[in-house]
DOLORO-443525 format. One line per 5 residues: their letters; for each residue x, y, z of C-alpha. Coordinates in Angstrom, 3 decimals, m for minus. Example, Ala and Ser with C-alpha at 12.3 -4.5 7.8 and 13.67 -1.06 7.14 Angstrom:
AS	12.300/m4.500/7.800 ~ 13.670/m1.060/7.140
***
This chain:
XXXXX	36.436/92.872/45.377 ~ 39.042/90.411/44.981 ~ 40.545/88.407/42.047 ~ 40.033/85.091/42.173 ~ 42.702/83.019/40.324
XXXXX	43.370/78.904/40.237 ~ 46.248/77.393/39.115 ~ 45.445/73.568/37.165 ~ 45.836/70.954/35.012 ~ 44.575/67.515/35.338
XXXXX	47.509/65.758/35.664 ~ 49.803/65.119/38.657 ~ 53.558/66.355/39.645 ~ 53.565/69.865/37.279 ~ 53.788/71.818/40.189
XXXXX	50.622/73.230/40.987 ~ 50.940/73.788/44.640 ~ 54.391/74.830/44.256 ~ 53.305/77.603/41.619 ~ 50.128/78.440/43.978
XXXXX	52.526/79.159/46.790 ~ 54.898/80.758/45.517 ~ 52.676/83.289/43.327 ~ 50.658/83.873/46.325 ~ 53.901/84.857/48.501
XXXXX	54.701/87.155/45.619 ~ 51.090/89.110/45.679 ~ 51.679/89.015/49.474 ~ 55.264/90.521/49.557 ~ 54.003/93.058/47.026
XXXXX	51.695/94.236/50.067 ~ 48.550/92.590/48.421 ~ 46.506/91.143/51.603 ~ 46.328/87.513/49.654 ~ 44.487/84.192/50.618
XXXXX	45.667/80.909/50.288 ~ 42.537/78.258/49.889 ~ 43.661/74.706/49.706 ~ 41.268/72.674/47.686 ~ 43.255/69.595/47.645
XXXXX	42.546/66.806/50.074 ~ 45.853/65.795/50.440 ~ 46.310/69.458/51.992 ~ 50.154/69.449/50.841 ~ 49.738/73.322/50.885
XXXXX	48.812/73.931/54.484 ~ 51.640/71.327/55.681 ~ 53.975/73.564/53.572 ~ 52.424/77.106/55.320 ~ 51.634/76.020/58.715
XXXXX	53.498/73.918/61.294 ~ 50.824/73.289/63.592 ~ 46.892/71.647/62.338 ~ 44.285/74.056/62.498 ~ 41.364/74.610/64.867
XXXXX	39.203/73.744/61.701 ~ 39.826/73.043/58.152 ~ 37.949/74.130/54.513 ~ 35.795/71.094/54.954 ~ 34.333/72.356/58.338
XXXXX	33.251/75.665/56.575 ~ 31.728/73.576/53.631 ~ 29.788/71.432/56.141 ~ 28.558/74.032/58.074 ~ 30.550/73.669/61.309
XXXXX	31.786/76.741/61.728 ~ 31.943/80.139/60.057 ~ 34.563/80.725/57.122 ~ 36.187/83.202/59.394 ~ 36.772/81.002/62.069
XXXXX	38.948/78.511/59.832 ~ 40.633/81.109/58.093 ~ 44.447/81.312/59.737 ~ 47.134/83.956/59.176 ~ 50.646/82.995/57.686
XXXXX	53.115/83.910/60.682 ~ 55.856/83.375/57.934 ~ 54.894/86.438/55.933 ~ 53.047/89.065/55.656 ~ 49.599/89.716/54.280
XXXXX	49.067/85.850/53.398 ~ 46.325/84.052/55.350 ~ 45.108/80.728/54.559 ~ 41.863/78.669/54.654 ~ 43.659/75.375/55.137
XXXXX	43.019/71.635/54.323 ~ 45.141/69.330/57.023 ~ 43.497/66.197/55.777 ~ 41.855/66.284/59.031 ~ 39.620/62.414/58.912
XXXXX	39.536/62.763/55.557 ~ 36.428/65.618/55.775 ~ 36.950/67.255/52.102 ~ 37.409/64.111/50.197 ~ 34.036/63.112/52.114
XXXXX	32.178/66.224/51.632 ~ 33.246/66.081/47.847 ~ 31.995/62.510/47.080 ~ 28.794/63.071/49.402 ~ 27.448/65.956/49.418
XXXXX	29.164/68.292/46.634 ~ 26.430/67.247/43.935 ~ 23.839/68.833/45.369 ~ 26.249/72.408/45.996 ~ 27.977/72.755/42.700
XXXXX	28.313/76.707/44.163 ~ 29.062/76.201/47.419 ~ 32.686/76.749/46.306 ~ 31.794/80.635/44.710 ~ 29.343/81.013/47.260
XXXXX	32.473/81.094/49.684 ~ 34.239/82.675/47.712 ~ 32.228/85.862/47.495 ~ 31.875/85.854/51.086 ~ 35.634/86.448/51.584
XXXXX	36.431/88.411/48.693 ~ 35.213/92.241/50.498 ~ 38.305/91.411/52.903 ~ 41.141/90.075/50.702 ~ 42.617/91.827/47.331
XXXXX	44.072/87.977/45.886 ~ 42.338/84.921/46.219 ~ 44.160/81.991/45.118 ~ 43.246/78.190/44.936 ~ 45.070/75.296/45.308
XXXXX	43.361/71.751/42.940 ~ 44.057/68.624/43.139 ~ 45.026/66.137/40.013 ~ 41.679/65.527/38.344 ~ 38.365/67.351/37.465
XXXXX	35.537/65.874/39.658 ~ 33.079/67.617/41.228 ~ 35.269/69.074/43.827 ~ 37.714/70.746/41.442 ~ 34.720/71.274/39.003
XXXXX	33.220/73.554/41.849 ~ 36.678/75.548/42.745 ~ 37.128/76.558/38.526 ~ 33.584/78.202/38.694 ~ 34.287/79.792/41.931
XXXXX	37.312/81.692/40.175 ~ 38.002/84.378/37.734 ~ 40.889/82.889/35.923 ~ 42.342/79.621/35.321 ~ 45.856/79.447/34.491
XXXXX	47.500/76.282/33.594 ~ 50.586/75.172/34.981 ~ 52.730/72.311/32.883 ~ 56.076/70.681/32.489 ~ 58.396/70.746/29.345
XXXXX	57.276/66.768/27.860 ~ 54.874/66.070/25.376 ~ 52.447/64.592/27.941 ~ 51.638/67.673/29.616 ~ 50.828/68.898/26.193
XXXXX	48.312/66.262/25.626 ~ 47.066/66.724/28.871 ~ 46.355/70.424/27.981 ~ 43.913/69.550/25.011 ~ 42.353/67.639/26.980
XXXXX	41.743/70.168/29.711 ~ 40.855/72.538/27.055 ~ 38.348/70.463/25.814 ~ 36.549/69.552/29.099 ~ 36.551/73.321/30.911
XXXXX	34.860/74.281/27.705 ~ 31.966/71.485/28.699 ~ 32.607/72.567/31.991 ~ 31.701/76.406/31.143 ~ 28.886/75.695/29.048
XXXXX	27.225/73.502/31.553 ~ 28.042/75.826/34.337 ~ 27.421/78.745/32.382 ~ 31.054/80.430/34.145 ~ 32.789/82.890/32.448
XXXXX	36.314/82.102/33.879 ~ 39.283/83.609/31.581 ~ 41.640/80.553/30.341 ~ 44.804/82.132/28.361 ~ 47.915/81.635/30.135
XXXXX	50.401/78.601/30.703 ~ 52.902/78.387/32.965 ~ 55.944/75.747/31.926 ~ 57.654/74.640/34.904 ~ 60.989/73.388/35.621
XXXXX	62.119/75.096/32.036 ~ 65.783/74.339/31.290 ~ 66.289/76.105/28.229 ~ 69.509/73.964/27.541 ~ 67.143/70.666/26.687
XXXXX	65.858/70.901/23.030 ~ 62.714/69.364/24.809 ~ 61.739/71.866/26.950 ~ 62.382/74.522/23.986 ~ 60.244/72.602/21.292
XXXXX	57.692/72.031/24.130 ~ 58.049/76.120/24.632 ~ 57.195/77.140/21.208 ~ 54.201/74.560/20.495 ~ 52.239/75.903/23.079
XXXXX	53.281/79.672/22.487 ~ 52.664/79.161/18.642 ~ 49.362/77.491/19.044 ~ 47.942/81.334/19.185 ~ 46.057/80.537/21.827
XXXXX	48.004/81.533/25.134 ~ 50.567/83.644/27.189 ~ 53.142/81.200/27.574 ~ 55.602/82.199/31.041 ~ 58.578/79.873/31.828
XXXXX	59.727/79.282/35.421 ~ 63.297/77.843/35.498 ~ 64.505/74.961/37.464 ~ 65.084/75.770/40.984 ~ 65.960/73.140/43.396
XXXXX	65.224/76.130/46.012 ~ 61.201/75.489/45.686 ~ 61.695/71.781/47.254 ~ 64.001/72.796/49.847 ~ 61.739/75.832/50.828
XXXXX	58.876/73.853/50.964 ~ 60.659/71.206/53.570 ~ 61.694/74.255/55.738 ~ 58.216/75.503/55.718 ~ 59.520/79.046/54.557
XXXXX	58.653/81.337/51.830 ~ 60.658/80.719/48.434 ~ 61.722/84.084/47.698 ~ 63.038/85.303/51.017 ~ 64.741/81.446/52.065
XXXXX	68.491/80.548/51.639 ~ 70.392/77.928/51.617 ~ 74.550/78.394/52.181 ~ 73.706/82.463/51.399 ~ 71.877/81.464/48.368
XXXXX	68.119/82.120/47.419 ~ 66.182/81.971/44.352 ~ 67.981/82.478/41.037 ~ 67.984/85.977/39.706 ~ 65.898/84.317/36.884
XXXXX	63.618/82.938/38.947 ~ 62.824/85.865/40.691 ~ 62.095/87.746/36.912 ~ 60.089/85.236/36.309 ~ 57.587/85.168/39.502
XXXXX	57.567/89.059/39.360 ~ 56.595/88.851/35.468 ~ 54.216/86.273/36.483 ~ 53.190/88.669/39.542 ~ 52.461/91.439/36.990
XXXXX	50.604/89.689/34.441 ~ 48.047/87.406/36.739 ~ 47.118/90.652/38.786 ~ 47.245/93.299/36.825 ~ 45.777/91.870/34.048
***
């Protein structure tokens, strides 16, 4: 049975997809057979992992137009990583979410325990926000874990997830596990990002990881190539970097 794990915060530009990606590349280089499902509308993670649009998309499964395995596409890029994409395709999950979602809060779960006999990792991609649509993919999922950037908005932003996935659990009666934060685009030269570091760590209430800056995440993402095996001029990720996706890696999985 696989782990199911998604990776938000209700606020834009933190790097959720990048931080889905990359974590699911990890769990796929580590031999894990992992699968990418990209809940977002905008389908920014399926333009990053496949070149080409798909036969069908997450939105035809939802809708009934074909079976999950048919939409369900391997990575050629790596390994072990497969993907149920989004491509945006007329708009069809942004529909289905706003139409028809009320009346299948589970539909989400329901899919996802249909796949989860064939994959070890599960990981989902959310869009900014919690409506319905990213309301269903947080029940459908084991853990939560919350990525942010170093400024004292994301840490508002935080209580206020906090606060509404504890409505959200109650309501739904889920069980998902919320304790870990992931700060993005840490520079531990800025006093900011370091004061930002210990609030959340000394709040008690989380396992706080860092990922450095990297400009190698961007420039991956416009190749369409996996993070930790691209270079640029020679050079790939930063040896800290790497630490931190493999600590990352260790603790999401195995724990």
């Amino acid at each position: 049975m696989a782990k199911t794990v998604a990776f938000h915060l209700q606020k834009g530009g933190v790097g959720k997809t990048t931080i889905s990606g990359t974590l699911a590349c990890q769990s796929a280089l580590n031999g894990n057979k992992t699968l990418l499902i990209d809940c977002d509308p905008q389908g920014n993670l399926s333009s990053w992992f496949l070149t080409d649009p798909p036969k069908y998309e997450l939105a035809d499964v939802l809708q009934g137009k074909c079976f999950v395995f048919d939409a369900i596409v391997k990575v050629s890029m790596i390994d072990n990583l497969y993907i149920l994409p989004t491509f945006g395709i007329g708009g069809g999950l942004k529909l289905y979410s706003e139409t028809k979602l009320a009346d299948e809060p589970y539909v989400l779960e329901d899919l996802v325990k249909e796949v989860s006999e064939q994959f070890e990792h599960i990981v989902l991609d959310l869009s900014p926000g919690l409506g319905r649509l990213e309301r269903s993919a947080l029940i459908a999922s084991d853990e939560i874990v919350t990525p942010m950037t170093p400024e004292v908005f994301s840490l508002d932003g935080l209580e206020i997830f906090i606060d509404e996935l504890q409505r959200l659990k109650k309501n739904m009666r889920s069980n998902v596990r919320h304790n870990k934060i992931i700060i993005n685009s840490f520079d531990g030269r800025i006093r900011q990002h370091r004061d930002i570091y210990n609030a959340a760590e000394e709040s008690g209430r989380f396992k706080v990881f860092r990922i450095p800056v990297d400009p190698l995440f961007r420039k991956a993402q416009e190749a369409n190539r996996v993070p930790q095996v691209f270079k640029v001029k020679g050079r790939g990720l930063k040896p800290g970097t790497l630490e931190a996706l493999a600590e990352l890696d260790s603790n999401i999985w195995r724990n």
